[in-house]
ROPANU-497039 format. One line per field, with one value per residue (C-alpha): residue number from 0; residue in one letter; chain; x, y, z. Coordinates in nm, 3 decimals. Each point is the difference from the previous one (the first is absolute). Layout:
BEGIN
num	[NUM, ...]
residuo	[A, ...]
cadena	[A, ...]
east	[X, ...]
north	[Y, ...]
up	[Z, ...]
! end
This chain:
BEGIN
num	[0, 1, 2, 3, 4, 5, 6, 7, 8, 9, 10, 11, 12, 13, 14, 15, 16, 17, 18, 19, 20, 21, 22, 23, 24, 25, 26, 27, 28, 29, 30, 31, 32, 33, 34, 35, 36, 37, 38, 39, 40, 41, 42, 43, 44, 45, 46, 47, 48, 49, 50, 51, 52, 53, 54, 55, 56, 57, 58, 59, 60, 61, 62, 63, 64, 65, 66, 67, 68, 69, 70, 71, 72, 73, 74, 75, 76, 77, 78, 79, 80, 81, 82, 83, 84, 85, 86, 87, 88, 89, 90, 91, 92, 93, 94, 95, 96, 97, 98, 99, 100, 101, 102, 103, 104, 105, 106, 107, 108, 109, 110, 111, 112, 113, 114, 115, 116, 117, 118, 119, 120, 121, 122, 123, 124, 125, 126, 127, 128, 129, 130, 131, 132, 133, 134, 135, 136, 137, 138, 139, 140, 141, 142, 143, 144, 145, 146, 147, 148, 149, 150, 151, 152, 153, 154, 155, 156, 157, 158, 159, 160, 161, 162, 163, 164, 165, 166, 167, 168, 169, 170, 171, 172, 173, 174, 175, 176, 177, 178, 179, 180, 181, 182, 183, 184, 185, 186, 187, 188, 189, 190, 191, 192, 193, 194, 195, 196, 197, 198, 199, 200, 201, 202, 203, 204, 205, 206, 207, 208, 209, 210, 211, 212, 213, 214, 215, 216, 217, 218, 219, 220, 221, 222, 223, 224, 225, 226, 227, 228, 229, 230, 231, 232, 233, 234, 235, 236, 237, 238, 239, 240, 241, 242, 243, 244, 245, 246, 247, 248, 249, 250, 251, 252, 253, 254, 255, 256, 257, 258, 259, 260, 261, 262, 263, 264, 265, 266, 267, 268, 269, 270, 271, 272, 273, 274, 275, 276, 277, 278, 279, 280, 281, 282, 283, 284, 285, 286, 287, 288, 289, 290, 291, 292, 293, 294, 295, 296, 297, 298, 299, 300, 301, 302, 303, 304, 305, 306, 307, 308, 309, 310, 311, 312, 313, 314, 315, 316, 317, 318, 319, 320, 321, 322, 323, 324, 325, 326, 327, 328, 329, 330, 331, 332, 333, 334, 335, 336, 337, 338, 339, 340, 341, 342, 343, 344, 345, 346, 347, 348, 349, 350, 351, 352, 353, 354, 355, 356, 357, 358, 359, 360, 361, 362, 363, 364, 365, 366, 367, 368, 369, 370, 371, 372, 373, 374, 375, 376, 377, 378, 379, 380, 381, 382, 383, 384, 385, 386, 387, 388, 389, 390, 391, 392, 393, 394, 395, 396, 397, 398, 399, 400, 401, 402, 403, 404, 405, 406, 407, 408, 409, 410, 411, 412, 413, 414, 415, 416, 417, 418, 419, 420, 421, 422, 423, 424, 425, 426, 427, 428, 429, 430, 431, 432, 433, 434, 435, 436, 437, 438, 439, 440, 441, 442, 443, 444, 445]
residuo	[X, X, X, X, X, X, X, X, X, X, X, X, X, X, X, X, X, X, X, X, X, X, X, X, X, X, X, X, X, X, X, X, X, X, X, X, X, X, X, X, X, X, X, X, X, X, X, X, X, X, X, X, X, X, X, X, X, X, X, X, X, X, X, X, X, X, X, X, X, X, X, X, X, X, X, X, X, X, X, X, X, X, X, X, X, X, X, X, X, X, X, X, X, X, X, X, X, X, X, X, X, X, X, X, X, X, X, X, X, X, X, X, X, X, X, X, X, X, X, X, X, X, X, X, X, X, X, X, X, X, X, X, X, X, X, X, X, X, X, X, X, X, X, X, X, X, X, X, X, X, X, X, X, X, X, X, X, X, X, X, X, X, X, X, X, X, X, X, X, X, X, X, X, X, X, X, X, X, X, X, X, X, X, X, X, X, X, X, X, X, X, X, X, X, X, X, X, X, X, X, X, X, X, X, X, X, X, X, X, X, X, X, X, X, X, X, X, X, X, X, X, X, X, X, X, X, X, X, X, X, X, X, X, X, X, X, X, X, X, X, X, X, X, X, X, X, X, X, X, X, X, X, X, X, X, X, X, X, X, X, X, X, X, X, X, X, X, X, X, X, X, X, X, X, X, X, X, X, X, X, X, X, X, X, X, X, X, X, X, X, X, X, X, X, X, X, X, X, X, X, X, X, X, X, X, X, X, X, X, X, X, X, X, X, X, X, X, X, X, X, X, X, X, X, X, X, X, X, X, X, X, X, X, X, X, X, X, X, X, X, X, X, X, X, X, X, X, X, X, X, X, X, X, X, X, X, X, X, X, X, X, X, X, X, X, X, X, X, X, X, X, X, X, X, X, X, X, X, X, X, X, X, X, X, X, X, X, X, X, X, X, X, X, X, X, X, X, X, X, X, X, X, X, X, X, X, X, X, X, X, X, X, X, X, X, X, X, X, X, X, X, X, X, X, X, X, X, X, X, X, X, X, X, X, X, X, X, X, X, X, X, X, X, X, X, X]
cadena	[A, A, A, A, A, A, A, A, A, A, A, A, A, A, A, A, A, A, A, A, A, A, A, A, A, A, A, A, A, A, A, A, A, A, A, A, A, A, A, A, A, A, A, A, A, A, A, A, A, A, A, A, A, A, A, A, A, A, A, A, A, A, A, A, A, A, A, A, A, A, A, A, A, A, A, A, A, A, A, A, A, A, A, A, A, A, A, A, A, A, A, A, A, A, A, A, A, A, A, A, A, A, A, A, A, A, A, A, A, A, A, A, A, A, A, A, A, A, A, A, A, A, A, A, A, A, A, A, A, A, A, A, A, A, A, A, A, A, A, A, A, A, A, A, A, A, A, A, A, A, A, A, A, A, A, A, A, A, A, A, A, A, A, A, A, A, A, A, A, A, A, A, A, A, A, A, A, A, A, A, A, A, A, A, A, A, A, A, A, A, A, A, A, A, A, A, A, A, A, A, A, A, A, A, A, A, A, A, A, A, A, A, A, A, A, A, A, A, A, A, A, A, A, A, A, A, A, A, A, A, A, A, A, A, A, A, A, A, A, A, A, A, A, A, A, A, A, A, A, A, A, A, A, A, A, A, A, A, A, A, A, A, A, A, A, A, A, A, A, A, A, A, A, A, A, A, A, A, A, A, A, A, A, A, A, A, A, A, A, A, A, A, A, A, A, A, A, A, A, A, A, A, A, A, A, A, A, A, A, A, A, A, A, A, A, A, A, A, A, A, A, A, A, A, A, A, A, A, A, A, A, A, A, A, A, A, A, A, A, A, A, A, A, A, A, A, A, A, A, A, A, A, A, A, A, A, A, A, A, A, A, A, A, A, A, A, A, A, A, A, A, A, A, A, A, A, A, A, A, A, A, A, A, A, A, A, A, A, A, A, A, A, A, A, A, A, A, A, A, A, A, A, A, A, A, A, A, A, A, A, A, A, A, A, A, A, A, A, A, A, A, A, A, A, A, A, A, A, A, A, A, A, A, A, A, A, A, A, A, A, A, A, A, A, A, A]
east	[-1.943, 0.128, 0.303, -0.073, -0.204, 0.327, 0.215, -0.239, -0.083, 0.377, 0.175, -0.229, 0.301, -0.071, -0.045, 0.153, -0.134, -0.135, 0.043, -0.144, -0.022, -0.370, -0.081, -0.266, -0.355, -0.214, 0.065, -0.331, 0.013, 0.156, 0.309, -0.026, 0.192, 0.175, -0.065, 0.301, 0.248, 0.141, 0.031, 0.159, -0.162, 0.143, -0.198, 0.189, -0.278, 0.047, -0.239, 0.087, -0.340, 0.045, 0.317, -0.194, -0.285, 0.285, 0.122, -0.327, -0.070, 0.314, -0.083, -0.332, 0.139, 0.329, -0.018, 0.026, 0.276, -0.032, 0.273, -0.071, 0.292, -0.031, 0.131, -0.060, -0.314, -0.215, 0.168, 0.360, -0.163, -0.145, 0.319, 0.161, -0.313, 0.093, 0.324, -0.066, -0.258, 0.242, 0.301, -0.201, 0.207, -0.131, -0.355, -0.280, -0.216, -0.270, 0.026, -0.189, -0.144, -0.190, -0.336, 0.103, 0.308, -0.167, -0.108, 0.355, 0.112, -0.346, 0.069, 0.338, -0.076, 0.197, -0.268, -0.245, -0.391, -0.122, -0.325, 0.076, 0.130, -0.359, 0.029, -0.269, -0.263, 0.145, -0.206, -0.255, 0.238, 0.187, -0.062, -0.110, 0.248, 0.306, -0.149, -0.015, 0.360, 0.085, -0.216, 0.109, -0.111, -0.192, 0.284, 0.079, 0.359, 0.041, -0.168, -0.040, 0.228, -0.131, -0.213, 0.029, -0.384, 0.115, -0.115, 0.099, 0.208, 0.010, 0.129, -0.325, 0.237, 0.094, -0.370, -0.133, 0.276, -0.130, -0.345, -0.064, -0.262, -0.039, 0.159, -0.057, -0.276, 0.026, 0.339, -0.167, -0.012, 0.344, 0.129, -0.173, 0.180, 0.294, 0.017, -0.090, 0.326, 0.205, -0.136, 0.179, 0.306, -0.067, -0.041, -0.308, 0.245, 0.282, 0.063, 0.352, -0.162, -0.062, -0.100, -0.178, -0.179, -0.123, -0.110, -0.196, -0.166, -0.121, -0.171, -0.173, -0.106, -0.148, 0.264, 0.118, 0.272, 0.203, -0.159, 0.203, -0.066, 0.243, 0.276, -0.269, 0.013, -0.181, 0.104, -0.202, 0.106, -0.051, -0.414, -0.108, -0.226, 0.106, 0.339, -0.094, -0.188, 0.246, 0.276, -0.179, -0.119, 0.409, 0.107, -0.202, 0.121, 0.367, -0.056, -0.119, 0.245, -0.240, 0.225, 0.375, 0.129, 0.365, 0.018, 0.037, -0.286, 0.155, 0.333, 0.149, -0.136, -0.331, -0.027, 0.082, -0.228, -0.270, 0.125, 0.017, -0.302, 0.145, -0.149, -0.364, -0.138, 0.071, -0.210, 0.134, -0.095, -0.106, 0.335, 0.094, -0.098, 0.294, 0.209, -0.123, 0.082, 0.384, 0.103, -0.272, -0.006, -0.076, -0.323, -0.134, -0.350, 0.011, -0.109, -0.344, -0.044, -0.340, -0.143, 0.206, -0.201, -0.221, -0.092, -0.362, -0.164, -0.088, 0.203, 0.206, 0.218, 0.351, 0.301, 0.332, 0.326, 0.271, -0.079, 0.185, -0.037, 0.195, 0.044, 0.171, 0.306, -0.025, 0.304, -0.110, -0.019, -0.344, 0.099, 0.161, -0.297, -0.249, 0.189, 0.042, -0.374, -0.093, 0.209, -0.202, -0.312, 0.085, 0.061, -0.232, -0.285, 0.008, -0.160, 0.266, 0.267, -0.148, -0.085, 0.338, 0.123, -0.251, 0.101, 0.352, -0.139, -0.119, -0.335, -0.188, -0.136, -0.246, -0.354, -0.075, 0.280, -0.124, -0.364, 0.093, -0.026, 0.343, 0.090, -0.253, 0.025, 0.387, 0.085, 0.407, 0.296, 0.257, 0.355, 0.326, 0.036, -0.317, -0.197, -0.346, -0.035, -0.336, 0.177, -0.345, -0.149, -0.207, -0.177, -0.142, 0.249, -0.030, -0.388, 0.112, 0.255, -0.218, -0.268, 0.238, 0.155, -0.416, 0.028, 0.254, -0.059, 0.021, 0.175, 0.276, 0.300, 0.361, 0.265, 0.143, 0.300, -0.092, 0.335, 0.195, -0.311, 0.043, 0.340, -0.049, -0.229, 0.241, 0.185, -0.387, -0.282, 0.221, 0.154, -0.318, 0.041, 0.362, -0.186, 0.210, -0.365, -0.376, -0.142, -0.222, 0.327, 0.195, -0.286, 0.038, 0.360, -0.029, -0.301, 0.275, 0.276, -0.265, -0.088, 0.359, 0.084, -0.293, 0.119, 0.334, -0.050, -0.250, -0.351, -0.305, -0.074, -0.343]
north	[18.422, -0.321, 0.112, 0.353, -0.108, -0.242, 0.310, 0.221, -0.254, -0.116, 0.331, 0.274, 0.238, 0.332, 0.229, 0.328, 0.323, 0.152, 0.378, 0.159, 0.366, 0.079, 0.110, 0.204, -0.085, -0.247, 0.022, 0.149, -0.182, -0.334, 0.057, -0.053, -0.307, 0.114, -0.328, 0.092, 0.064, -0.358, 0.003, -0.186, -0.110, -0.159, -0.268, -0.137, -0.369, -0.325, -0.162, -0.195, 0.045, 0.351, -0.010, -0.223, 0.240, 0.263, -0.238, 0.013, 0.337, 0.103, -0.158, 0.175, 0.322, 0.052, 0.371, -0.154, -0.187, -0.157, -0.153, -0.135, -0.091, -0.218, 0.278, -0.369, -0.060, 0.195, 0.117, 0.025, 0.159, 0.233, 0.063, 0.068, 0.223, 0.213, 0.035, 0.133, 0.189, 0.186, 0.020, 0.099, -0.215, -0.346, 0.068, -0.248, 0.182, -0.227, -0.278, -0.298, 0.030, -0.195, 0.171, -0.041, 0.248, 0.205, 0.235, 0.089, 0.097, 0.204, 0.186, 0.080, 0.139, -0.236, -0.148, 0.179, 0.063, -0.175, 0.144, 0.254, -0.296, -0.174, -0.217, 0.181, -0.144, -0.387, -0.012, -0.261, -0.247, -0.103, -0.206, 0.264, -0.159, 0.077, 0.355, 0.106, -0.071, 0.234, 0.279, 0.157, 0.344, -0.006, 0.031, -0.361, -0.066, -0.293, -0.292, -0.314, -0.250, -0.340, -0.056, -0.243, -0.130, -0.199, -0.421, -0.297, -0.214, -0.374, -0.320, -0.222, -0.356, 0.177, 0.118, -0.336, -0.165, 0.192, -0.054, 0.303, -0.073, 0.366, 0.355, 0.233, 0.229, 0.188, 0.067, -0.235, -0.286, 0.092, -0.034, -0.346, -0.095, 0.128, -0.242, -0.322, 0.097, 0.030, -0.346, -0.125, 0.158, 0.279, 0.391, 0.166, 0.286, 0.178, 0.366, 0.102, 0.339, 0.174, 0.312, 0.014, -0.275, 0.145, 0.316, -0.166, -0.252, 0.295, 0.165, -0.322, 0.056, 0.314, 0.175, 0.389, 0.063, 0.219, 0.347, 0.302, 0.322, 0.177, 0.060, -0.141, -0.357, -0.160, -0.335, -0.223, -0.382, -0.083, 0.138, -0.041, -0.309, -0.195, 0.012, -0.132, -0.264, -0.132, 0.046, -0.237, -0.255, -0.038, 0.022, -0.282, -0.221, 0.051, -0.070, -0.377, -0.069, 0.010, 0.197, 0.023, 0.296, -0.111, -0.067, 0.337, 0.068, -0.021, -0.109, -0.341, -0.202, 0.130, -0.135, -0.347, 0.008, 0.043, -0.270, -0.244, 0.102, 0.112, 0.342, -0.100, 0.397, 0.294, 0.331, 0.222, 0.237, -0.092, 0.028, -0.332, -0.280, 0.095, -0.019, -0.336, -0.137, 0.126, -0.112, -0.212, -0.266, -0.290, 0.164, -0.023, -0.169, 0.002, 0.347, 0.181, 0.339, 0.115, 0.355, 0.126, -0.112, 0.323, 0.036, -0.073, -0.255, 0.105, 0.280, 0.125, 0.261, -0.035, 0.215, 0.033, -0.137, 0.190, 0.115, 0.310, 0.292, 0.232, 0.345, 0.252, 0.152, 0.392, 0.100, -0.155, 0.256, 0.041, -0.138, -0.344, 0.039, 0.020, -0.282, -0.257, 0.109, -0.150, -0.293, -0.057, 0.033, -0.266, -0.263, 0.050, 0.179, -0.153, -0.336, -0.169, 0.160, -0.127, -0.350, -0.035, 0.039, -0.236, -0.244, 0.054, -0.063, 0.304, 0.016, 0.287, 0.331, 0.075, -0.138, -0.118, -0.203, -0.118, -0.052, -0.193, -0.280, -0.124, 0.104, -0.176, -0.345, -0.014, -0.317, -0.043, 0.204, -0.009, -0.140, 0.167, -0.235, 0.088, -0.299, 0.027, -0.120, -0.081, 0.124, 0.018, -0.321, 0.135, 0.246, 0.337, 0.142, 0.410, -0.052, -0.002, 0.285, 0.194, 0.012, 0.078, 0.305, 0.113, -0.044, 0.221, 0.242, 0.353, 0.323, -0.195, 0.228, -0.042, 0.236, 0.266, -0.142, -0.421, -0.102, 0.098, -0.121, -0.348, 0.020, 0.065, -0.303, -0.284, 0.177, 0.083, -0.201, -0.258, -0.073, -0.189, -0.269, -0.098, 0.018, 0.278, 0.152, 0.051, 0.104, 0.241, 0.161, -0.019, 0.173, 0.278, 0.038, 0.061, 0.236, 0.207, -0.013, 0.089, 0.301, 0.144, -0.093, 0.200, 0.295, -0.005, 0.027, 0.337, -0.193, 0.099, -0.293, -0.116]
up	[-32.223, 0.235, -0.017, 0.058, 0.326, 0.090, 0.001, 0.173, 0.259, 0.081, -0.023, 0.094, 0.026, 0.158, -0.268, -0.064, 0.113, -0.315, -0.078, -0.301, -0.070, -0.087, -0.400, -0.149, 0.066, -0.212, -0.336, -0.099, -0.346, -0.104, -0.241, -0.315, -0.182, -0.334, -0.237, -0.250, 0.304, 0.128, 0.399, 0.224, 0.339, 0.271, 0.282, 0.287, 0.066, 0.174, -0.207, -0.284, -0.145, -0.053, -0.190, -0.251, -0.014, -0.098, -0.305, -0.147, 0.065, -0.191, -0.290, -0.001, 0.044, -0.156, 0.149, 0.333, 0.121, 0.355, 0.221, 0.272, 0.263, 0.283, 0.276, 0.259, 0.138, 0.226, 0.304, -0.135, -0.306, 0.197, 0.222, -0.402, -0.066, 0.292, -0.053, -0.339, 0.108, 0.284, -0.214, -0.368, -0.195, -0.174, 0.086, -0.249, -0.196, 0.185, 0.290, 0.087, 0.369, 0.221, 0.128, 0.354, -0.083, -0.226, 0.294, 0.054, -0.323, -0.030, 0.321, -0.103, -0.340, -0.155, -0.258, -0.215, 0.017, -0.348, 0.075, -0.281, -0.250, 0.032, 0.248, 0.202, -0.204, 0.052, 0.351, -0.110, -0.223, 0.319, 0.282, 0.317, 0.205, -0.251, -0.136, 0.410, -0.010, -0.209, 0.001, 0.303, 0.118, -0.338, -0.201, -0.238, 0.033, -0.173, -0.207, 0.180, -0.192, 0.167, 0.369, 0.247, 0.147, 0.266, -0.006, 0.138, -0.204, 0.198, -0.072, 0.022, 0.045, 0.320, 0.076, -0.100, 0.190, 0.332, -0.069, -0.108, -0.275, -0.119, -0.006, 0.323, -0.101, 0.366, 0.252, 0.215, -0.270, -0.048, 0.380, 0.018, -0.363, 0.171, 0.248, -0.194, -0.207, 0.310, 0.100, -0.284, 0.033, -0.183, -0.040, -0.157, -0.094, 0.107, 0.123, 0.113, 0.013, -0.295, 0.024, -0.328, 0.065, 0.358, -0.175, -0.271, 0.301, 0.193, -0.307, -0.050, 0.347, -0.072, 0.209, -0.058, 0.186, -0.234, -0.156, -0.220, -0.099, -0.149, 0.289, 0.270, 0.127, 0.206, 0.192, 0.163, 0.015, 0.348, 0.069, -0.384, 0.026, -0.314, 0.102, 0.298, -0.130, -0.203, 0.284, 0.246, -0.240, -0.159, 0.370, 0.069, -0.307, 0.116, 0.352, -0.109, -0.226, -0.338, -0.233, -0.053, 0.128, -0.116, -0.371, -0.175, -0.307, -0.320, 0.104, -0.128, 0.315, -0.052, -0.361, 0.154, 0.272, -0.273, -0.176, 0.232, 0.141, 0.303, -0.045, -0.121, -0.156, -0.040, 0.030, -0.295, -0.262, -0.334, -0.146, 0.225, -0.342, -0.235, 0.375, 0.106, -0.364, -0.066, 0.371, 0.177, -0.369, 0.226, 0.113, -0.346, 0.036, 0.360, 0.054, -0.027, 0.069, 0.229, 0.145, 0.299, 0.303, 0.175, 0.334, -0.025, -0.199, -0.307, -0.050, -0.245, 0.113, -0.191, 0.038, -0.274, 0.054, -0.225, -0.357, -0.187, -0.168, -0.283, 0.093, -0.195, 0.251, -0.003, -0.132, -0.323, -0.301, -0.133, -0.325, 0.179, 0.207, -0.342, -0.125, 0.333, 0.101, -0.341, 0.062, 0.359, -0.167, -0.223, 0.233, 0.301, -0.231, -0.353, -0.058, -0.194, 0.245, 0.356, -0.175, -0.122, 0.318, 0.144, -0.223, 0.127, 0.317, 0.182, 0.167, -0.106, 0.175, -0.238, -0.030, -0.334, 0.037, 0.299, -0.136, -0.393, -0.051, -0.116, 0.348, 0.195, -0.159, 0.043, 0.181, -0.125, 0.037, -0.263, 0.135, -0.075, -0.262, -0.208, 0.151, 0.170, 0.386, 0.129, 0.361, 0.155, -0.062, -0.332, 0.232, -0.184, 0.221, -0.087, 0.076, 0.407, -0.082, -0.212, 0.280, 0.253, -0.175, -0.013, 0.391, 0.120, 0.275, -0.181, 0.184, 0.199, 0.028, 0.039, 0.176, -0.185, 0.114, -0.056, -0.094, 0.302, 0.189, -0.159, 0.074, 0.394, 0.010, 0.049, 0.324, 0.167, -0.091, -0.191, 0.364, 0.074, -0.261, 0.196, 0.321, 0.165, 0.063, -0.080, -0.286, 0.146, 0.181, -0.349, -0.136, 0.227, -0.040, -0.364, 0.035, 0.234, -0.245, -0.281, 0.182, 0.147, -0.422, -0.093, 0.208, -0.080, -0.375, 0.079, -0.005, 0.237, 0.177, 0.175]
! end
């Protein structure tokens, strides 16, 4: 996952117009898998944890065999995905996408609807936030994989340091923490402007800017109040100086401004602990991990930050599809196949997982090397996490085209974080380049 959020945060390469020429309805019944015929499915993932899960599901079923590639990771993957897609040749059997891109395949009819395979009836044994992101238009087209509640990992030396005593519980908390850190010559975080992390701060916010309905869009960045809200409050922490606008998130500079302390937390997904350990080591026992701070005291509003998905790509035959459909079950549905891959470090989408036990009480990691790491100090870490997957906002939507969004961010909004101009007139410019985008590729805009 860090690595997949390094990538998608550096690069953010425009991605490739994707043309796909519309099948046959729904299938009306899932296909059936023939247990004495051996097939061969293909996944294109990112994540290491699913090739694992693959091993062991071979073994289990030797009529199955699953490969799964590493096609790079997210956008150039899904720059690769395309390009199969458009051409017809080398297309996976299944893929591994994010849930803020999902929308685009799904418009496209590049992925199909599982609600026929049985994933209709997995509503209640995910998270709302993760389900909502892939049941779109009622139709399921994908399992979540892993989910990404939003917290606030921070490195309490720094906070103590400032004399900051505990974790922000509200934005206000956090401005004044903000500005004890900078007293010390220090950040409270950086933003160079992601655009991922914008989008998941203005769910948190409550904001809606974005809504799709089949081949209708509607944009609305620069009057939707959470937006807003989040806009003037950021604006406000750049003007003084209380975050880094210049060190790029995930790069090599970022991982040592967090270990130095230069860079004091980070607001991430859920996914950020197995990050933090392989390239922030020097933070182990200096970090705790706390609820991302709400607007009002008290509250819990939370929003996700990344997270993924397996879908199965459309041109798949329904006996690959029988077979790699059985495969995705396996590791985002199965017990021993989602804790596996916890194990291996995911963080899970589902909520039993998210309610046992075993779960709750973690407080290591296990290093590369098969060691434990008490990273966060001995604190019941997942117990924060676990809560803050339970808080997420539910209907947020994404663009049916997200991924060239993302990629328009840096040369619009993202001008704000070099100071070339506001964010509220950033903001605007990408809500016009949404919208002219949106209208060139045949969309009904409001």
């Amino acid at each position: 996952m860090r690595l997949a959020r390094r990538v998608a945060a550096v690069l953010l390469a425009s991605v490739l117009a994707l043309t796909v020429t519309s099948c046959a309805g729904a299938t009306r019944s899932a296909p059936s898998l023939d247990p004495n015929k051996k097939v061969r499915v293909t996944v294109w993932a990112w994540d290491s944890t699913i090739e694992r899960a693959a091993q062991r599901f071979n073994k289990a079923n030797p009529n199955v065999s699953v490969t799964v590639t590493n096609a790079d990771t997210t956008t150039d993957q899904y720059q690769a995905l395309n390009r199969a897609l458009q051409t017809g040749k080398g297309v996976p059997d299944a893929a591994q996408i994010e849930y803020y891109a999902l929308p685009e395949f799904a418009s496209r009819d590049a992925v199909k609807d599982l609600s026929d395979y049985g994933a209709k009836g997995y509503k209640d044994f995910y998270t709302p936030g993760t389900w909502n992101s892939v049941n779109l238009d009622n139709k399921v087209y994908a399992l979540p994989l892993d989910s990404g509640p939003m917290a606030l990992f921070y490195n309490k030396e720094v906070f103590d340091a400032a004399g900051v005593d505990r974790a922000p519980a509200t934005w206000e908390e956090y401005y004044q923490a903000a500005r004890k850190i900078r007293a010390i010559g220090k950040y409270i975080t950086s933003d160079a402007g992601d655009p991922g992390f914008f989008d998941s701060m203005v769910w948190q916010a409550g904001g809606q800017p974005f809504s799709t309905h089949r081949k209708k869009v509607a944009i609305n960045l620069t009057d939707d109040a959470g937006t807003q809200r989040w806009t003037a409050y950021w604006q406000r922490m750049i003007d003084e100086d209380l975050i880094d606008t210049r060190t790029v998130e995930w790069s090599n500079d970022w991982d040592r401004g967090l270990s130095d302390g230069t860079i004091a937390s980070v607001l991430a997904g859920g996914w950020l602990p197995h990050s933090l350990l392989s390239d922030v080591p020097q933070g182990a026992g200096r970090f705790r991990v706390a609820q991302t701070p709400t607007w009002e005291p008290g509250g819990t509003q939370n929003s996700e930050n990344g997270g993924s998905t397996l879908s199965i790509m459309r041109t798949t035959s329904d006996e690959k599809a029988a077979a790699a459909y059985k495969f995705m079950d396996y590791a985002t549905h199965d017990s021993e196949g989602i804790r596996g891959r916890v194990l291996d470090g995911a963080f899970p989408a589902d909520n039993d997982t998210l309610g046992s036990a075993e779960f709750l009480d973690q407080t290591t990691l296990t290093t590369p090397d098969g060691g434990v790491s008490e990273y966060f100090g001995g604190q019941k870490f997942n117990q924060v996490l676990s809560q803050a997957a339970r808080n997420v906002l539910p209907n947020h939507q994404f663009l049916p085209y997200e991924i060239h969004a993302r990629s328009a961010f840096g040369s619009t909004a993202g001008a704000a974080f070099r100071r070339e101009t506001t964010l509220v007139n950033g903001v605007r410019s990408w809500q016009d380049e949404l919208i002219a985008y949106a209208k060139q590729q045949g969309y009904q805009v409001s």
